[in-house]
N, C-alpha and C positions, 0 to 999 in steps of 0.2 A: 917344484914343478919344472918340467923340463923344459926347452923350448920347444920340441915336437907338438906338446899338450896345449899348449899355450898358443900355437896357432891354430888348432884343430877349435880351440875356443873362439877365435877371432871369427867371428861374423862379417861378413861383407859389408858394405854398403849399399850395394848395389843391391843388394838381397832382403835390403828391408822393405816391408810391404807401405809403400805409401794411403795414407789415410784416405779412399773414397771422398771426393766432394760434395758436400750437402748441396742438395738441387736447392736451387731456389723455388719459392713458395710460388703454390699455381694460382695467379689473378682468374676468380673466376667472374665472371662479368652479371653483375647483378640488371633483373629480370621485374619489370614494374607490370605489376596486375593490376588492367583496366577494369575489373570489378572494385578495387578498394579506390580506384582514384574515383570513380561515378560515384561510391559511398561517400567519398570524402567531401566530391562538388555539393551534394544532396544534406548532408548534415551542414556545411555553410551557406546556402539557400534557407533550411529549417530556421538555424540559428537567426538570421537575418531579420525571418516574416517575424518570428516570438519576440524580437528585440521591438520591432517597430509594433507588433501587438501590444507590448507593454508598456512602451512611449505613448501611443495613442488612448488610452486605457489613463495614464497618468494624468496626460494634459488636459483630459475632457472630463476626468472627476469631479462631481462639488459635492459639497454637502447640502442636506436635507433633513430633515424632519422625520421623525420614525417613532413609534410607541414602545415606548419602554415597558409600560403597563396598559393592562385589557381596558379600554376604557365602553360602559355598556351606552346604548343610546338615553339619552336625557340628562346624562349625566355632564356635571363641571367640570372642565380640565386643571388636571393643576400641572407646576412645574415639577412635579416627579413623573407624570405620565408619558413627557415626552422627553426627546433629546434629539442627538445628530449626527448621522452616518454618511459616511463619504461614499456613494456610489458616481458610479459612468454613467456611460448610456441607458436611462429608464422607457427605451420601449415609446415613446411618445407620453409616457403617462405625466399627466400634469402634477407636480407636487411642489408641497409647500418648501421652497425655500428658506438657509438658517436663518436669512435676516428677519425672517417672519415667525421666530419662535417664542418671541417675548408676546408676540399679539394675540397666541392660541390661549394664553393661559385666561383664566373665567370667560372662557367661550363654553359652548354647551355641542355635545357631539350629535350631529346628525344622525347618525344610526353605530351599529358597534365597532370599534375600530380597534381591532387586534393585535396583543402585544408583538413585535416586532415587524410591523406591518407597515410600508414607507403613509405616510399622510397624504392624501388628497386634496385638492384646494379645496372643495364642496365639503370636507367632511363636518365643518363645523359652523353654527349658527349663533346667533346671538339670543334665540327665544325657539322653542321649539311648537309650532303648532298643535293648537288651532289658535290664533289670534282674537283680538276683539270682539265678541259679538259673533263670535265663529262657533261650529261644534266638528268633530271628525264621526265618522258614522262607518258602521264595514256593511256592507252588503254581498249577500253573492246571485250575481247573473248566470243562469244557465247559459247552455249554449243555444246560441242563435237569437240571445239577447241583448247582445253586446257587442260592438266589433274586434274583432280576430285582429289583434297586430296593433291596432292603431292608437291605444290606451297605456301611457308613459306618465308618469309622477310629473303634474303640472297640466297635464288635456283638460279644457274646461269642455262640459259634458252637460245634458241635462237628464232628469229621472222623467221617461212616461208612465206616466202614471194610466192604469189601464183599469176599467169598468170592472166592477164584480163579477157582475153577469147581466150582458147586455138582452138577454130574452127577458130577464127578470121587471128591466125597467128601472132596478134599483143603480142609478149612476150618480146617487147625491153625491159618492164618497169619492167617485174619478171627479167631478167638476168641482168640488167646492174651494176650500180657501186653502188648499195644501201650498198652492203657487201662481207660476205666473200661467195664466191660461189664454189658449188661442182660440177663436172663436167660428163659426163657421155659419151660413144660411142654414135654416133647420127644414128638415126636408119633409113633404109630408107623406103619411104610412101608405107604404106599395098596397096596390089592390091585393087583397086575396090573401093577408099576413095574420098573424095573428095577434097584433096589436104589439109587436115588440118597440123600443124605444129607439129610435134612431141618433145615434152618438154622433154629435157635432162640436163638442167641448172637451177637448183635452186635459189633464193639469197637468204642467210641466214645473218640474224643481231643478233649479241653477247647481249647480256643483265642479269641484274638482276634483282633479286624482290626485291623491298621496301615495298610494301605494300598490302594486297590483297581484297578485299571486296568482298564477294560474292551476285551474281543477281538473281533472280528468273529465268532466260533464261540464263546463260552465268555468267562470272565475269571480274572483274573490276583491274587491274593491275596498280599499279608504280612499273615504271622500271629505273633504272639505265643504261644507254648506253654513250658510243661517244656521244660527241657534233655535231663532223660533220655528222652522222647517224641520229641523232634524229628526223630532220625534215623527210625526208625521210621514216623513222620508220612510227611516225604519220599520213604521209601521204597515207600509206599503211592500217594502220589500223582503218581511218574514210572508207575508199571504204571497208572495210570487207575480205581483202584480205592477211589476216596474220594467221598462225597457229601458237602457243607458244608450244614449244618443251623443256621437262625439260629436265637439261644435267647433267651427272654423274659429282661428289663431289670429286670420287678417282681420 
């Protein structure tokens, strides 16, 4: 190769193309959305209240008394029927406490107490009525026989006992030995009557309420009375001839 060629191959320096400088990277300025920070204050408020609902929730827990198994009214309780659930706040309702669990067993349940149902203090009795010398009777009072509202399991009440038929004269069966009778001056027959009998003797029979049920016409009574009354009760209040009188508590 000649030298002619040999310079016509020589490249400059000056003539080389210098490499472009890489820009530096563009900072671009990060942008905070006040809708996720208001999300963000809002879920740590949430978080907060559920924290402190499930502290309070924890620390007010105790256990109580709850049915295991259906226990029917009359019936004995044994140690399978109950046991003991941790609940909170019950509402105001009164229930049997676990330290009172051993004392339910050969108790007798007041009426039916449903499996997994918390226990009430009243639920259970030591003997189930009627007592000594007692009988339970059902009657049912129509309406306007009875008082509306005022008759609750424990009202002591009496039965009036009311005349067959007072035109008839026949009132052996209102005054005689059914009860306790109240007595009155006996009047004598208006002018111009026709000899009807004028009622001056009530009989009144003592009772409580056990139970009340109300009827679309009337309601439905367990009562509590005398043994030797009872029948006589009953039999006053299938003929329709009884009024329930509620009687003062003081």
């Amino acid at each position: 190769m000649t030298v002619e060629e040999q310079a016509r191959q020589r490249v400059p320096v000056d003539s080389v193309d210098k490499a472009a400088p890489v820009p530096s990277a563009v900072r671009i300025r990060s942008r905070r959305n006040p809708r996720w920070i208001a999300l963000g204050v809002v879920a740590i408020c949430l978080g907060a209240i559920a924290s402190f609902f499930l502290y309070s929730q924890l620390s007010q827990s105790h256990q109580v008394v709850a049915m295991r198994q259906t226990v029917h009214r009359g019936t004995t309780i044994t140690a399978q029927d109950v046991g003991l659930v941790r609940v909170g706040d019950t509402g105001g309702i009164a229930t049997v406490p676990a330290s009172g669990l051993d004392d339910l067993v050969g108790k007798v349940a007041a009426f039916d107490l449903v499996q997994g149902s918390l226990l009430p203090v009243n639920a259970v009795t030591n003997s189930l009525p009627p007592g000594h010398g007692k009988a339970i009777i059902g009657i049912r009072a129509d309406t306007g026989r009875a008082p509306d509202g005022f008759l609750s399991p424990g009202s002591p009440v009496h039965l009036v006992v009311l005349p067959v038929d007072v035109g008839s004269g026949d009132v052996s069966a209102a005054t005689g030995d059914a009860g306790t009778s109240g007595s009155g001056e006996s009047g004598d027959t208006p002018p111009g009557s026709d000899g009807s009998t004028e009622i001056t003797t009530v009989a009144t029979i003592p009772a409580v309420v056990m139970s009340t049920s109300q009827l679309d016409d009337g309601i439905f009574l367990d009562l509590e009375l005398d043994s030797g009354l009872a029948a006589d009760a009953a039999s006053f209040a299938a003929q329709g001839r009884v009024v329930v009188v509620r009687d003062s508590e003081r």
